[in-house]
C-alpha positions in Angstrom: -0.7 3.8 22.4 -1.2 7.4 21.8 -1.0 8.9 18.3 -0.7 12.5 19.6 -0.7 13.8 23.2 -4.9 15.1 23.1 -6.3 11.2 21.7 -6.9 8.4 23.9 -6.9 5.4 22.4 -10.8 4.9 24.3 -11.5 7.9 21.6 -10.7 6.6 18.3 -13.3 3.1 19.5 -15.8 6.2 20.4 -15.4 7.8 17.3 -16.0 4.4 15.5 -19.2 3.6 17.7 -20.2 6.6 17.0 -20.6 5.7 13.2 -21.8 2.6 13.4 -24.2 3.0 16.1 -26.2 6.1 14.6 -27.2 4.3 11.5 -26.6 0.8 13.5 -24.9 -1.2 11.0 -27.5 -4.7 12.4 -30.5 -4.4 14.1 -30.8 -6.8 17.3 -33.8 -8.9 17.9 -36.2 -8.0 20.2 -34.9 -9.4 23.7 -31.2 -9.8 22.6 -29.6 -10.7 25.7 -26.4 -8.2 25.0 -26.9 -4.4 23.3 -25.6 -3.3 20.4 -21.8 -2.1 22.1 -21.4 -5.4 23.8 -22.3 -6.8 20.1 -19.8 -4.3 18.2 -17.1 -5.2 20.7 -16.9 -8.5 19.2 -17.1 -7.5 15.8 -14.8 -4.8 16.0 -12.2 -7.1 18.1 -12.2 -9.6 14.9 -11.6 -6.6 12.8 -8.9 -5.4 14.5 -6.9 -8.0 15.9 -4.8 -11.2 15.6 -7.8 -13.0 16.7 -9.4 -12.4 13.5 -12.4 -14.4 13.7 -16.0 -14.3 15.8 -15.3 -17.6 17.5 -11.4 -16.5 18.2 -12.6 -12.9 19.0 -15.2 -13.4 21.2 -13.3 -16.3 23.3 -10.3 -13.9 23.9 -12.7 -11.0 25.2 -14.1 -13.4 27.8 -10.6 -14.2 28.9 -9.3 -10.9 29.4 -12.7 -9.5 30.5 -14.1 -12.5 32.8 -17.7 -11.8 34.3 -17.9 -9.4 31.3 -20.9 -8.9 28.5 -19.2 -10.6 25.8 -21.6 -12.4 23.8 -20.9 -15.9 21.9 -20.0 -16.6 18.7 -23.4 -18.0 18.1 -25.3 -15.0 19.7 -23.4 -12.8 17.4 -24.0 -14.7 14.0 -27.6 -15.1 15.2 -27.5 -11.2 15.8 -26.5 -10.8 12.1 -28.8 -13.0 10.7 -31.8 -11.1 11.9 -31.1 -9.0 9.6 -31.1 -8.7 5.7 -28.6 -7.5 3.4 -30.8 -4.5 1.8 -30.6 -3.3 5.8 -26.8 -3.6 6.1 -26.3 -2.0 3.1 -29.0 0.8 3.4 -26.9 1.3 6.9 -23.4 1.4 5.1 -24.5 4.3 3.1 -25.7 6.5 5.8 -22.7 5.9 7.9 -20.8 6.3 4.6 -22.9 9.6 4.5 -21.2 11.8 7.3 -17.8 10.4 7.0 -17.8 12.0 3.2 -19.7 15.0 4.8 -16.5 15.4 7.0 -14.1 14.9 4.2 -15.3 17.9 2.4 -16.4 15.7 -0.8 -19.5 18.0 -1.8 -19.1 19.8 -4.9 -15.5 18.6 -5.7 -14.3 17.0 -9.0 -12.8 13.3 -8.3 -11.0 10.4 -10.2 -12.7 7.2 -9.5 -12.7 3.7 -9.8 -15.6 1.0 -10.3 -14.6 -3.0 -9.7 -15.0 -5.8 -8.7 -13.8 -7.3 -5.0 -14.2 -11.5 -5.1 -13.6 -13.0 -2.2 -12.8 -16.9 -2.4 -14.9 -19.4 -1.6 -13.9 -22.8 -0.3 -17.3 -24.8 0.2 -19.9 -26.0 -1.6 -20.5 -23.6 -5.5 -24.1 -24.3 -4.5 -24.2 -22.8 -1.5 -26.7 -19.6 -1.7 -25.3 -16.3 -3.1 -21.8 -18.4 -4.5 -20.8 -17.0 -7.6 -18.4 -17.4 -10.5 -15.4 -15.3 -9.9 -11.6 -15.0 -11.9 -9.6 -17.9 -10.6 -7.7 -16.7 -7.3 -6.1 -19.0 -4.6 -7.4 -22.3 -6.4 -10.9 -21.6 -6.2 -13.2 -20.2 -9.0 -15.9 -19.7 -6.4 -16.2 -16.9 -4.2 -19.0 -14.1 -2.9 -18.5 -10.9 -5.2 -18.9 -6.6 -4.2 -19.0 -4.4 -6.9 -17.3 -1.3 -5.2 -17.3 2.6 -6.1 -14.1 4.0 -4.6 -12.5 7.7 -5.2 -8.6 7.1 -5.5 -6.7 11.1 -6.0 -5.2 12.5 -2.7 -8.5 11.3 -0.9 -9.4 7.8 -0.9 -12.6 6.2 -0.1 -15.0 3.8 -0.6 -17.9 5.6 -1.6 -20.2 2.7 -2.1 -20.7 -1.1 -2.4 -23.4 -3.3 -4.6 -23.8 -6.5 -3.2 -24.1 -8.7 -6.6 -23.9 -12.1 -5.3 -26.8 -14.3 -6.8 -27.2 -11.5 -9.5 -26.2 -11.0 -13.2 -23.7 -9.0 -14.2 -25.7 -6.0 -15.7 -22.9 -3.9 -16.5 -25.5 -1.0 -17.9 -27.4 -1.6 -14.6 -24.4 -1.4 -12.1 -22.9 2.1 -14.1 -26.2 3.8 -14.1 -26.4 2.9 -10.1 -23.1 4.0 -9.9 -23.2 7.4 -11.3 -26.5 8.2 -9.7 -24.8 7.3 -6.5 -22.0 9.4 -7.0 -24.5 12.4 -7.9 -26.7 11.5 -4.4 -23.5 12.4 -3.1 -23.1 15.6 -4.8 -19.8 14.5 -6.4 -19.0 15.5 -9.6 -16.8 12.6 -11.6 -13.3 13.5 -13.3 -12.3 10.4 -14.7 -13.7 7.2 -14.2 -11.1 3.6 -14.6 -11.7 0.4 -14.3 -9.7 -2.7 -15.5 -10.3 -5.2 -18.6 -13.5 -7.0 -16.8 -15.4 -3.6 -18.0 -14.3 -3.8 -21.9 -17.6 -4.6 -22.9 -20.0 -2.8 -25.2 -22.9 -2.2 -21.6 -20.4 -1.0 -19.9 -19.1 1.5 -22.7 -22.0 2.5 -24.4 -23.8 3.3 -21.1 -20.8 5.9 -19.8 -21.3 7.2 -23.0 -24.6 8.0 -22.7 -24.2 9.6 -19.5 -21.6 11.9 -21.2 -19.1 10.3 -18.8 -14.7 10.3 -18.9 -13.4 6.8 -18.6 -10.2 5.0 -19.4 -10.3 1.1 -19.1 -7.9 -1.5 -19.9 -9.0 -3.0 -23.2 -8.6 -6.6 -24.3 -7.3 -7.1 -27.9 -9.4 -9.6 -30.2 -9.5 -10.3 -33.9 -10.7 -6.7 -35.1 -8.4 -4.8 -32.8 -5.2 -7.3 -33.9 -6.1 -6.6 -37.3 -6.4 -2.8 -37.0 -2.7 -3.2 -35.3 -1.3 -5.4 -38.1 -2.1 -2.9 -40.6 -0.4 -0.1 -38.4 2.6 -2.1 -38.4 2.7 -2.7 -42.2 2.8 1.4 -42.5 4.5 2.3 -39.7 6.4 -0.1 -38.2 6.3 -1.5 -34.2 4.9 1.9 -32.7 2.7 3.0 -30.4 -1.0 4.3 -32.0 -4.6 5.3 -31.2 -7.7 4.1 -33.6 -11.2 5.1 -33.6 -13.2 1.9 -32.6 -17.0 0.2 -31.8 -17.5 -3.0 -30.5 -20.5 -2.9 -33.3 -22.1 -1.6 -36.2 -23.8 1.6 -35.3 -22.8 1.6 -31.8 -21.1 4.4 -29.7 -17.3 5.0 -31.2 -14.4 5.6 -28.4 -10.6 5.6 -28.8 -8.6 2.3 -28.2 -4.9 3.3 -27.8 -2.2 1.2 -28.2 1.2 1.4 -26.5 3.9 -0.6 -27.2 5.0 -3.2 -24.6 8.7 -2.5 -24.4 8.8 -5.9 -22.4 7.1 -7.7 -25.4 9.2 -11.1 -25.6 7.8 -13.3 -29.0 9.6 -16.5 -28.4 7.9 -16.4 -25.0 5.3 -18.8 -24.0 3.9 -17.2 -21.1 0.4 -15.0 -21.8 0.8 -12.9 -18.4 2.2 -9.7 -19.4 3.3 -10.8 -22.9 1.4 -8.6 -25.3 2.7 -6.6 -27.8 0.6 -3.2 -27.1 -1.2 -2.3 -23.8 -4.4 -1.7 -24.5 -6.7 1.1 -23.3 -10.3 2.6 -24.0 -11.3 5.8 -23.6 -13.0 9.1 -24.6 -10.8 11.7 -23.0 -10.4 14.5 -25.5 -7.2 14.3 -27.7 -5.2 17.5 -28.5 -1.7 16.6 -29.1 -1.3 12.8 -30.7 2.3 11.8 -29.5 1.0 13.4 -25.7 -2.1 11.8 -26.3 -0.3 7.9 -26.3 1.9 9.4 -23.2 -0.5 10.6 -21.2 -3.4 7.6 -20.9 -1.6 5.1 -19.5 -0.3 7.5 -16.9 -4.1 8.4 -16.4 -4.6 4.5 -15.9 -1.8 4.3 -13.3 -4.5 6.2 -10.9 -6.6 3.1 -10.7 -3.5 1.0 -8.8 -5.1 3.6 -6.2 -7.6 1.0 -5.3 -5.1 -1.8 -5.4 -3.4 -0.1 -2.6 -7.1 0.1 -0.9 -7.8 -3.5 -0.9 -4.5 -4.4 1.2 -5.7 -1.9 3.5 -9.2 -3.5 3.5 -7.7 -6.7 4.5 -6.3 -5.5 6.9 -9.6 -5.5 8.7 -11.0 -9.1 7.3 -12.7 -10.8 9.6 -12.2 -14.5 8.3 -15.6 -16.8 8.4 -16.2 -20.3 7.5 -19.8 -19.1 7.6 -22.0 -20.2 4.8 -24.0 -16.8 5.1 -24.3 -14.3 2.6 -25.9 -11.7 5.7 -22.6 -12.5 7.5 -20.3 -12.6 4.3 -21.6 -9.0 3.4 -21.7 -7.6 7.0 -17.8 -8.5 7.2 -16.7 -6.8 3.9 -19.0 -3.4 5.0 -16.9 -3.3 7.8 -13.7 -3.6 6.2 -14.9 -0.8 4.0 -15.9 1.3 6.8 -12.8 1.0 8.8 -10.6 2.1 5.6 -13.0 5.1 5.4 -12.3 5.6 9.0 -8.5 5.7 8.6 -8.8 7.7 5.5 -10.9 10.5 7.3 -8.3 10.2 10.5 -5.2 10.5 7.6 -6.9 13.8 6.9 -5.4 15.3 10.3 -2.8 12.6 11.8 -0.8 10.3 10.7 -2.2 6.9 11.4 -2.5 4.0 9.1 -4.9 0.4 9.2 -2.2 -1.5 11.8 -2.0 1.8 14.3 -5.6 2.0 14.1 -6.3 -1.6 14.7 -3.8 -1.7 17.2 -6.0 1.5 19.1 -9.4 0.0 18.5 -8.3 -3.6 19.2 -6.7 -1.8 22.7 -9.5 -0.2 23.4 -12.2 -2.2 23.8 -10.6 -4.5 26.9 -10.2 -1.4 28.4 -13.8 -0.3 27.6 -15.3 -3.3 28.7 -13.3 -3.5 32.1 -13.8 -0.2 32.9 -17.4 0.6 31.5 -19.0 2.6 28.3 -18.8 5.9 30.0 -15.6 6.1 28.6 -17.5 6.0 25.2 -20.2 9.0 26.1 -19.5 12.8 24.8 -17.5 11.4 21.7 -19.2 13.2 18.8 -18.4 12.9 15.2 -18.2 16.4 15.0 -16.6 17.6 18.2 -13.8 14.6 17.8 -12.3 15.6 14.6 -13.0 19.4 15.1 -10.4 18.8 18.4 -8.2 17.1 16.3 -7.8 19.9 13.3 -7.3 22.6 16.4 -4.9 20.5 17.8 -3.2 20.3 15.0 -3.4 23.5 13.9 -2.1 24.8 17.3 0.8 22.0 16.6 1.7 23.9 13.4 1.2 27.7 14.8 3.7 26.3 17.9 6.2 25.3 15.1 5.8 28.5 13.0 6.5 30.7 16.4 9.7 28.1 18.0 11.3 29.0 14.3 10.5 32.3 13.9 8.4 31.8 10.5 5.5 34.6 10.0 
């Protein structure tokens, strides 16, 4: 497969080496029997292929590559659990690091989006680092990732909390958050999240940091009654209040739009209320534009929807019982969208043309040696790519005649 004429498909697995081998994303023990490529073939061949598994990855390397360093299943998971999960994630942020340094991030205004990704859990709820999680595929178990991700034209994942075995300290995870986002020298727009974040921490703490926020808002006995009284006055129509979850505490805007959809005779909960609910302090100027324009504003945050299919697109699927292992899969996932999201910036390519080039390329790497690998910089690879594309364009302009 070749995207356009100047990439090999050997390239795009250099340029993905090349990030996880600077900051190498595990350490191997000393005496490993394979290095860390032969390691990251595996890893990356379960990311990026049908055979989306270790055991399934690694067995279908040694087929197509016989005689070949292709390490085990069980070498690989012992790889990984030499390690901790403050190293992967320490790792994950310096990789993270160059790929927003070659997005252009520094200095830029961004709308972003903070939540929570829970990934179901089958097993044991005792097992270490289980969690509590919103009912999903008929478990109410999983391993949970609290993840930072920017969602306007760009879209990244900017960072990830690993919260399994750890409360929910929603003033703890937004100060992280934001000082995160200021390491990074990017300066927030508006910040959404969904209902799990209607919460007085959550709130109060964005307010303190003199932060913009919309978030879906759940209605309870206060809000309904607030609501009631509206429509006494005023009829079924959409409205904004002043509210505080307490006595005393920070005030914000709750506004209220009116579910066209709204059904009373139905029994169904899902989608049934009367007003969609949303909190935020964005400044209000005009009232009626006001009601119009936060719900668009929250329509930004389906952004990150959109991110998590392309995340799974790159699950590597585990019966393993290890939080190390659990964590190292989902950083990868992150860092492969990342990937594609930097490539976007220059070519079109999405997760199943990348996979397919990655996935590709490492039979051929492994048949024919890593030397294809060596002299694929960061840098230099994408710097090719906008001068190849920029020739592209200045070919087009000149063929039509366009100054």
């Amino acid at each position: 497969m070749r995207l356009v004429p100047e990439i090999q498909i050997t390239n795009l697995l250099a340029l993905t080496s090349e990030l996880f081998g600077k900051s190498k994303i595990i350490n191997l023990p000393e005496k490993a029997e394979y290095n860390f490529q032969d390691t990251l073939n595996v890893l990356l061949r379960a990311a990026t292929s049908n055979t989306n598994s270790i055991e399934s990855a690694s067995n279908d390397l040694r087929i197509k590559t016989p005689n070949k360093n292709v390490p085990s299943a069980d070498s690989i998971h012992d790889y990984i659990n030499s390690n901790s999960i403050d190293y992967m994630m320490s790792s994950f942020r310096q990789i993270n690091t160059e790929i927003i340094q070659h997005v252009n991030l520094k200095g830029t205004y961004q709308d972003a989006a903070i939540d929570f990704h829970d990934i179901p859990y089958y097993g044991d709820k005792n097992t270490s680092g289980i969690r509590g999680i919103k009912p999903k595929n008929g478990t109410s178990w999983g391993y949970s990732f609290c993840s930072l991700d920017i969602i306007g034209d760009i879209k990244l994942t900017l960072d990830v909390i690993d919260i399994n075995g750890l409360a929910k300290n929603y003033s703890i995870l937004m100060k992280s958050m934001m000082q995160r986002l200021k390491a990074m020298e990017i300066n927030l727009r508006t910040l959404f999240m969904d209902r799990e974040f209607f919460n007085n921490p959550t709130i109060s703490t964005l307010q303190r940091l003199n932060k913009n926020y919309v978030i879906a808002a759940k209605s309870n006995k206060k809000i309904n009654a607030i609501l009631l009284e509206h429509k006494k006055k005023f009829g079924q129509t959409s409205t904004f209040f002043e509210y505080q979850f307490e006595k005393g505490g920070q005030k914000f805007i709750i506004v209220a739009v009116l579910n066209p959809k709204y059904d009373p005779n139905s029994k169904q909960d899902k989608g049934n209320n009367e007003y969609h609910l949303f909190a935020t302090n964005l400044p209000i100027n005009n009232a009626s534009d006001f009601i119009k324009k936060i719900p668009e504003e929250y329509r930004k945050r389906w952004n990150i929807e959109t991110g998590y299919r392309v995340k799974n697109a790159f699950k590597i699927r585990t019966c393993s019982k290890s939080p190390i292992a659990r964590s190292l899969f989902f950083l990868i996932q992150c860092l492969l969208y990342n990937i594609e999201s930097l490539l976007k910036l220059v070519i079109e390519i999405d997760a199943y043309k990348l996979k397919s080039a990655i996935s590709d390329a490492i039979v051929v790497i492994i048949k024919e040696g890593y030397k294809l690998l060596c002299n694929v910089t960061v840098e230099n690879f994408m710097k090719s790519l906008w001068e190849f594309m920029e020739n592209r364009t200045e070919d087009l302009r000149d063929r039509l005649g366009v100054t």
